[in-house]
DSSP file (Angstrom, degrees, kcal/mol; ACC not computed):
  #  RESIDUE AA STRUCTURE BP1 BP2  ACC     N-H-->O    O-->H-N    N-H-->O    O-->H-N    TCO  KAPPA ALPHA  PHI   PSI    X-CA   Y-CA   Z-CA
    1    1 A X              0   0    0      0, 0.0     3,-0.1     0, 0.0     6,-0.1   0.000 360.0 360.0 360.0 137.8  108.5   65.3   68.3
    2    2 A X        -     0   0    0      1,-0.1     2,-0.4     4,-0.1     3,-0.0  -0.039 360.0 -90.2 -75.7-180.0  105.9   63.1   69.8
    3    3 A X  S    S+     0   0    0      1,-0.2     2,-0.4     0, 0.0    -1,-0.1  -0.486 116.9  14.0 -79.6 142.7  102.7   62.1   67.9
    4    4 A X  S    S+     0   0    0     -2,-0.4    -1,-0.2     1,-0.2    -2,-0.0  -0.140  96.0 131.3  77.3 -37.0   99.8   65.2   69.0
    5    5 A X        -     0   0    0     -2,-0.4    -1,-0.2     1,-0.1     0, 0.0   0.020  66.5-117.9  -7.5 104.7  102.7   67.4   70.4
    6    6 A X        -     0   0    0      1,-0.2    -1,-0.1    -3,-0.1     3,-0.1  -0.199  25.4-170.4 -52.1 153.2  102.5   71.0   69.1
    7    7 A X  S    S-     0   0    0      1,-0.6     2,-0.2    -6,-0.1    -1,-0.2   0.353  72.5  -4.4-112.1 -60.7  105.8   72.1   66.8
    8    8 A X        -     0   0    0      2,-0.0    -1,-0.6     0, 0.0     2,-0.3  -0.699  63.8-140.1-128.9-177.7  104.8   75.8   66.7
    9    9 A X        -     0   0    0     -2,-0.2     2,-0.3    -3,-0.1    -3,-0.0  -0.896  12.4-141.5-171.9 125.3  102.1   78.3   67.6
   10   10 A X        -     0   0    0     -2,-0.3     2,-0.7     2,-0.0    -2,-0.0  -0.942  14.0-176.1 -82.1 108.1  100.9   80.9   66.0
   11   11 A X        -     0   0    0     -2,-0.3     2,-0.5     0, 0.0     5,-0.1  -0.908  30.1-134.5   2.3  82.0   99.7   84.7   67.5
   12   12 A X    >>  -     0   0    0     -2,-0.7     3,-5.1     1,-0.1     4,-0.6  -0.444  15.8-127.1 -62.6 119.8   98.2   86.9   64.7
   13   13 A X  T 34 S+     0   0    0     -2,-0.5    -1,-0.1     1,-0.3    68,-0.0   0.598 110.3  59.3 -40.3 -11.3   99.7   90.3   65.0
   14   14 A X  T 34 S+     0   0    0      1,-0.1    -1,-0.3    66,-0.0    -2,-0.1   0.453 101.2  49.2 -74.3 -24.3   95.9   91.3   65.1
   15   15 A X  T <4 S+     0   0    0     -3,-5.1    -2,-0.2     2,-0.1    -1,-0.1   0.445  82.8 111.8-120.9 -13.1   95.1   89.5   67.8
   16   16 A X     <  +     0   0    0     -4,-0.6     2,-0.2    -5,-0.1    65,-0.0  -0.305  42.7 172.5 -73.1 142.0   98.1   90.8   70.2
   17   17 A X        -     0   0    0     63,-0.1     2,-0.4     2,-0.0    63,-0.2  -0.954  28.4-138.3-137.6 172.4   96.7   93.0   73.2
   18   18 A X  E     -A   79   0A   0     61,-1.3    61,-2.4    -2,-0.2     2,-0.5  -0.927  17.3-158.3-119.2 134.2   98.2   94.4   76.0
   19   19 A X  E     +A   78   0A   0     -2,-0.4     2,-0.2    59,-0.2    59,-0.2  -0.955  23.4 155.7-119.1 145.3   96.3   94.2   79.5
   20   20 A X  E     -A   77   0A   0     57,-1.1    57,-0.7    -2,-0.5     2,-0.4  -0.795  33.7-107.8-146.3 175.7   97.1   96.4   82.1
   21   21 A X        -     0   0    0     -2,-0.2     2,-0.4    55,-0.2    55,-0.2  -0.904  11.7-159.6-140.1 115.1   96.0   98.1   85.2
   22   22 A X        -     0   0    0     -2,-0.4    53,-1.7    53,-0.2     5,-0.1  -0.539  27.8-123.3-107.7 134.0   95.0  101.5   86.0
   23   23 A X  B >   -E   74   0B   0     -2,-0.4     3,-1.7    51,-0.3     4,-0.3  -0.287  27.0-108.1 -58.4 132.3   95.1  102.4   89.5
   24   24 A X  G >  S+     0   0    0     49,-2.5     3,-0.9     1,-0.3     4,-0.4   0.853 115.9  48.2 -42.8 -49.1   91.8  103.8   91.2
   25   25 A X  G 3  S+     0   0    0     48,-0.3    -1,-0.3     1,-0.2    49,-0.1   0.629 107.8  51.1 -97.3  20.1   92.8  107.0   91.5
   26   26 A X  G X  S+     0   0    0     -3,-1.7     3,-1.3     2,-0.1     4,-0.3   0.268  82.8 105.1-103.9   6.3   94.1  107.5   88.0
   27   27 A X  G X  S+     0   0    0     -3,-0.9     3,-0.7    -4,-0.3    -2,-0.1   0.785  75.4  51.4 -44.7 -35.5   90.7  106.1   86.6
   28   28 A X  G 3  S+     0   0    0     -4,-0.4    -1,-0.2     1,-0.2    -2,-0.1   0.848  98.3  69.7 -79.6 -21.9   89.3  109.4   85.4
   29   29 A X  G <  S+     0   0    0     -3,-1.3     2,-0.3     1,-0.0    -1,-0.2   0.505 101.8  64.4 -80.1   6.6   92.7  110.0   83.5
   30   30 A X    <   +     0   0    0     -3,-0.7     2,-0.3    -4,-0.3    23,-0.0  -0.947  54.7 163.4-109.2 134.3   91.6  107.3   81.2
   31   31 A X    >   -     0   0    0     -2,-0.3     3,-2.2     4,-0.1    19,-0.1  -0.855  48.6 -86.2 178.9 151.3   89.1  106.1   78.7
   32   32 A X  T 3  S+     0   0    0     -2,-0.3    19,-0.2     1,-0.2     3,-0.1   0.065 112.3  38.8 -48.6 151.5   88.2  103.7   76.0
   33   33 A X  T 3  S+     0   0    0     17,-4.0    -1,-0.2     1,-0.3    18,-0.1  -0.207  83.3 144.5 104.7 -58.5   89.8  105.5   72.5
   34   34 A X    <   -     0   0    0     -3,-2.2    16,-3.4    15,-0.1    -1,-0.3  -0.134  47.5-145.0 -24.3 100.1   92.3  106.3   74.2
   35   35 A X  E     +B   49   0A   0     14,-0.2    14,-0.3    -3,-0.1     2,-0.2  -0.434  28.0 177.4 -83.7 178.7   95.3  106.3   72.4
   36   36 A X  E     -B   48   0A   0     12,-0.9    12,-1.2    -2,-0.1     2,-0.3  -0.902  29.9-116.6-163.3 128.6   97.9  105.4   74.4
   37   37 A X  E     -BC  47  97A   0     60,-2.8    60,-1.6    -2,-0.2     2,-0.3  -0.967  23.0-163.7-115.6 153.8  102.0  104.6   74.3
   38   38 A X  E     -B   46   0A   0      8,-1.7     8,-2.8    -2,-0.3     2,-0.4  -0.895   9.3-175.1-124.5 134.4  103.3  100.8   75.1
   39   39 A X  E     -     0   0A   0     -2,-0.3    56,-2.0     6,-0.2     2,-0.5  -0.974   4.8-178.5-144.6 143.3  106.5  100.9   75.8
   40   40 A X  E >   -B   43   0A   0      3,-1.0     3,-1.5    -2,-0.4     2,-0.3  -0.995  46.2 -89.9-146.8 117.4  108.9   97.3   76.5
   41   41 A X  T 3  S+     0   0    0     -2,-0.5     3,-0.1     1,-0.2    -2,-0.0  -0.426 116.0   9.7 -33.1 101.1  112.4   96.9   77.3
   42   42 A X  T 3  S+     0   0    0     -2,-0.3     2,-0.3     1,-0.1    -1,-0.2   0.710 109.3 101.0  57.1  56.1  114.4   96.6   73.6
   43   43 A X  E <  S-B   40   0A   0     -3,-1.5    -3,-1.0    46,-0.0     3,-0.1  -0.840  79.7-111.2-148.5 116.5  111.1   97.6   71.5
   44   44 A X  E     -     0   0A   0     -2,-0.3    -4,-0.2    -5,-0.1    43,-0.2   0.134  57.4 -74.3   7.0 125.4  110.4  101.1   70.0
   45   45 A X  E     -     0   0A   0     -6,-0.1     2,-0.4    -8,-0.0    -6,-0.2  -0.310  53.4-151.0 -10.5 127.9  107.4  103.0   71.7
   46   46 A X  E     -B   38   0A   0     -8,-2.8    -8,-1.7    -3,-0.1     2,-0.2  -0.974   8.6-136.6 -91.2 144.9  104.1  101.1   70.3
   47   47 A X  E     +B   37   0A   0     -2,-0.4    35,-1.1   -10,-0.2    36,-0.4  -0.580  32.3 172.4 -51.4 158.6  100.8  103.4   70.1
   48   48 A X  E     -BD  36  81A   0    -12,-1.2   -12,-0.9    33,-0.3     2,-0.4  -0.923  24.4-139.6-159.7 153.1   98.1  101.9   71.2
   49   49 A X  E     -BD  35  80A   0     31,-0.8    31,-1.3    -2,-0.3   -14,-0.2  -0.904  22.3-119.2-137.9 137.3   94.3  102.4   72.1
   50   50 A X  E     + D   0  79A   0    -16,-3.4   -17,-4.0    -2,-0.4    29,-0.2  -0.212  33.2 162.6 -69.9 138.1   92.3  101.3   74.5
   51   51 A X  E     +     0   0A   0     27,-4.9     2,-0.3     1,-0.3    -1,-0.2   0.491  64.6  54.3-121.9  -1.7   89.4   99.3   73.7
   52   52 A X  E     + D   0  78A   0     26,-2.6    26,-1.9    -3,-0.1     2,-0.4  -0.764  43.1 162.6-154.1 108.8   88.7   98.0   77.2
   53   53 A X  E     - D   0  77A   0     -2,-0.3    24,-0.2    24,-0.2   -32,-0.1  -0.908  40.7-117.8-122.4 141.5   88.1   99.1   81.0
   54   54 A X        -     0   0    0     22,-1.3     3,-0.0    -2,-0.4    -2,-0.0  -0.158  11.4-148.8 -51.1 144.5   86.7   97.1   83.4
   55   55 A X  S    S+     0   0    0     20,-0.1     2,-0.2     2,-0.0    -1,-0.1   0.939  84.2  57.7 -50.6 -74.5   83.2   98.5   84.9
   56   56 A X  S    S-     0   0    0      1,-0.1    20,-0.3    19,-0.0     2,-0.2  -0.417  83.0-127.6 -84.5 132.5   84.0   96.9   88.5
   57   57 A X        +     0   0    0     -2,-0.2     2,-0.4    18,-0.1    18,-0.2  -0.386  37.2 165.0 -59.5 128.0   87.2   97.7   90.8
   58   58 A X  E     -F   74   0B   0     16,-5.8    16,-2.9    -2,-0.2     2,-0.2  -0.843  33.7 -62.9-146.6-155.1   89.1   94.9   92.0
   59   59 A X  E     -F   73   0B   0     -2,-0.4    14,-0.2    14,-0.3    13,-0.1  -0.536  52.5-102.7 -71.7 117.3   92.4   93.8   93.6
   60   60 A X        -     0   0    0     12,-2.9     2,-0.4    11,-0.4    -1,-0.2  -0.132  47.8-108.6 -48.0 177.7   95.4   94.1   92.2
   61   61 A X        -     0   0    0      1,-0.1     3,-0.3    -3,-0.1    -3,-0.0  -0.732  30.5-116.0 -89.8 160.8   96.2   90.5   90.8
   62   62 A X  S    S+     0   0    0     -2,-0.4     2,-0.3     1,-0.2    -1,-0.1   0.508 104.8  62.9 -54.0 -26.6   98.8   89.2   92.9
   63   63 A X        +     0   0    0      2,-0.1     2,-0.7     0, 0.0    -1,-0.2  -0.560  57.9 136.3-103.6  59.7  101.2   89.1   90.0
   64   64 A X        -     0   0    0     -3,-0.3     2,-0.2    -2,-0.3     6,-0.0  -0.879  46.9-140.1-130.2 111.6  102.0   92.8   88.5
   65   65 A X        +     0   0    0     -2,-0.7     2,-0.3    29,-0.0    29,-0.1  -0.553  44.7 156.8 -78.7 125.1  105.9   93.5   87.7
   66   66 A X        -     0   0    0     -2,-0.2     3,-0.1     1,-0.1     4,-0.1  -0.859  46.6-143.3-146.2 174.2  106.0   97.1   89.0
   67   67 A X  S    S+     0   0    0     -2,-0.3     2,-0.4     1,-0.2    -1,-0.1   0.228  93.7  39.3-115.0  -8.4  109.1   99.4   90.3
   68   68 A X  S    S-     0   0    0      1,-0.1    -1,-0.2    -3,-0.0     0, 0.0  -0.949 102.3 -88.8-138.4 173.4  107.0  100.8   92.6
   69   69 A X        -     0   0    0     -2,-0.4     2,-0.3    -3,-0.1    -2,-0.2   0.000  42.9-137.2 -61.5 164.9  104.1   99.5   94.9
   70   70 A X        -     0   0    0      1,-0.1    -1,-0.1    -4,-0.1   -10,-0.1  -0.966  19.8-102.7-123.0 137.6  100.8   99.6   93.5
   71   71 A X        -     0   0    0     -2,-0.3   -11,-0.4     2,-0.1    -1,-0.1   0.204  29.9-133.1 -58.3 178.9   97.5  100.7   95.1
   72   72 A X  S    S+     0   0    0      1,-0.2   -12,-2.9   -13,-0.1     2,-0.4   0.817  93.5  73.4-112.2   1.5   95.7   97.4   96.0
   73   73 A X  E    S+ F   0  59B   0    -14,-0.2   -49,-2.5   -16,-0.0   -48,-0.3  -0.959  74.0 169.8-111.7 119.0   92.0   98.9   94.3
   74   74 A X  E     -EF  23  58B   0    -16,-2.9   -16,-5.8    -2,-0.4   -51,-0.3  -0.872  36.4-130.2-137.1 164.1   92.7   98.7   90.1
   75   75 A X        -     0   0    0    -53,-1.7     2,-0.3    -2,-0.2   -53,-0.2  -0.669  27.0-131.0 -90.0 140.0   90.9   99.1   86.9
   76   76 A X        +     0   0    0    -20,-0.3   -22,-1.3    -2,-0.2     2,-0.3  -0.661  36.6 178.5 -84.8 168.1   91.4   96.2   84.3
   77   77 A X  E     -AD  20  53A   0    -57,-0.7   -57,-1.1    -2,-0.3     2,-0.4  -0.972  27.3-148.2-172.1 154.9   92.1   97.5   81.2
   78   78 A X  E     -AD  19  52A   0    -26,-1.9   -27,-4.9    -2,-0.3   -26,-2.6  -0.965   5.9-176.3-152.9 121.9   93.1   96.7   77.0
   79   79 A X  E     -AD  18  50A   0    -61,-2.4   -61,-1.3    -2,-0.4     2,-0.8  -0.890  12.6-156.3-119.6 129.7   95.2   98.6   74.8
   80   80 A X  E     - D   0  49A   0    -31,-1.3   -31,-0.8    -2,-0.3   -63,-0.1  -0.884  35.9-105.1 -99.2 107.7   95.3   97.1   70.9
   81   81 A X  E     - D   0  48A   0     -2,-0.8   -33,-0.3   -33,-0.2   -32,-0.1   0.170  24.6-148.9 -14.8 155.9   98.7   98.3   68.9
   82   82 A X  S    S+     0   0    0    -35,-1.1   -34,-0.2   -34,-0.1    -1,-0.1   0.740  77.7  66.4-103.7 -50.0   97.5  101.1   66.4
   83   83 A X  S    S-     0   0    0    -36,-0.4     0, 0.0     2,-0.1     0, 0.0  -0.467  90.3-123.6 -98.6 151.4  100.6  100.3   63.3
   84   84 A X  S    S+     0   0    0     -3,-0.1     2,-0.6     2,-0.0    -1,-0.1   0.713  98.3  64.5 -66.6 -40.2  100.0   96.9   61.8
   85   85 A X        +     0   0    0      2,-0.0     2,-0.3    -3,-0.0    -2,-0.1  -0.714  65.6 178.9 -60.8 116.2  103.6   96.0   62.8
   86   86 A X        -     0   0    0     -2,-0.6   -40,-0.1     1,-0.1   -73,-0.0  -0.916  30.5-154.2-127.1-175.8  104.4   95.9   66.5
   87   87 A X        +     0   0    0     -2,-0.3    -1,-0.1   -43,-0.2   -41,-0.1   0.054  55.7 133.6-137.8  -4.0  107.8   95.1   67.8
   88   88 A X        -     0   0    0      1,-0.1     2,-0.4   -45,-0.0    -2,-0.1  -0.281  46.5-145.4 -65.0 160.0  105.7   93.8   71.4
   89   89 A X    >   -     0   0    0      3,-0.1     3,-1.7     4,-0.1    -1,-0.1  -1.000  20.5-115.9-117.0 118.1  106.7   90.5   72.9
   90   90 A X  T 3  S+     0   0    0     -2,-0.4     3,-0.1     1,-0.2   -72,-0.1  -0.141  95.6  19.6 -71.0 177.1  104.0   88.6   74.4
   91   91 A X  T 3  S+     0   0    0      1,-0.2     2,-0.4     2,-0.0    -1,-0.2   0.477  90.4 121.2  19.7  40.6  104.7   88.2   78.2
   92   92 A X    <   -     0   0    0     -3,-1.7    -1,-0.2     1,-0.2    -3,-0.1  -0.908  68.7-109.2-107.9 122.4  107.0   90.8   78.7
   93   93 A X        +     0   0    0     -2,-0.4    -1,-0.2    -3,-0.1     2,-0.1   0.593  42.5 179.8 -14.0-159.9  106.2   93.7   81.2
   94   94 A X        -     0   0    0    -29,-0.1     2,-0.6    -3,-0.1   -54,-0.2  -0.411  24.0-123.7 144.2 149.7  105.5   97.0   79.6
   95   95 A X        -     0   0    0    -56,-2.0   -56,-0.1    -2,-0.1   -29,-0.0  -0.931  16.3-144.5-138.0 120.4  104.7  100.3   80.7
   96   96 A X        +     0   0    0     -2,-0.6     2,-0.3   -58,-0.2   -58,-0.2  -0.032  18.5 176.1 -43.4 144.6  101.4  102.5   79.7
   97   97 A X  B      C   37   0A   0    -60,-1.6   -60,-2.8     1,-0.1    -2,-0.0  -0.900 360.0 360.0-152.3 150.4  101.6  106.2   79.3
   98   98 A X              0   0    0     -2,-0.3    -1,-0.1   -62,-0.2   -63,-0.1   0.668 360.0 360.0-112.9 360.0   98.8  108.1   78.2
């Protein structure tokens, strides 16, 4: 390894959130508190609660791993694991359920 060249990087289990994006007209079915399940292709259900939704509407982002189409006006939104453990893997898809 060269000289300044990271060897590892750290992500406090504390620090993980998950952001996702709630479709306009599911907005009202949501709200900060809100627990939440996270659920990721070969990890457990996490619980979760939301601690953050965006005010302002905007466009989906251009990038959103879906099986189905997405409305193109969304909510931003941030759900924090509830158990101190979580089994998530950051930058892996994952699917909300409230």
């Amino acid at each position: 390894v060269g000289a300044g060249t990271p060897v590892l990087a750290l992500l406090s289990e504390k620090r993980i959130k998950v952001r996702f994006y709630i479709p306009e007209k599911q907005r009202a079915n949501f709200h900060i508190g809100q627990k939440v399940t996270i659920t990721q292709d070969g990890s457990p259900p996490v619980p979760a609660r939301i601690q953050f939704i965006a005010r302002k509407v905007e466009y989906t982002p251009p990038v959103i791993f879906s099986e189905q189409t997405r409305a193109s006006l969304v909510f931003a939104a941030d759900a924090v694991p509830i158990q101190s453990k979580n089994p998530l893997k950051p930058g892996m898809p994952v699917e909300i359920t409230p």
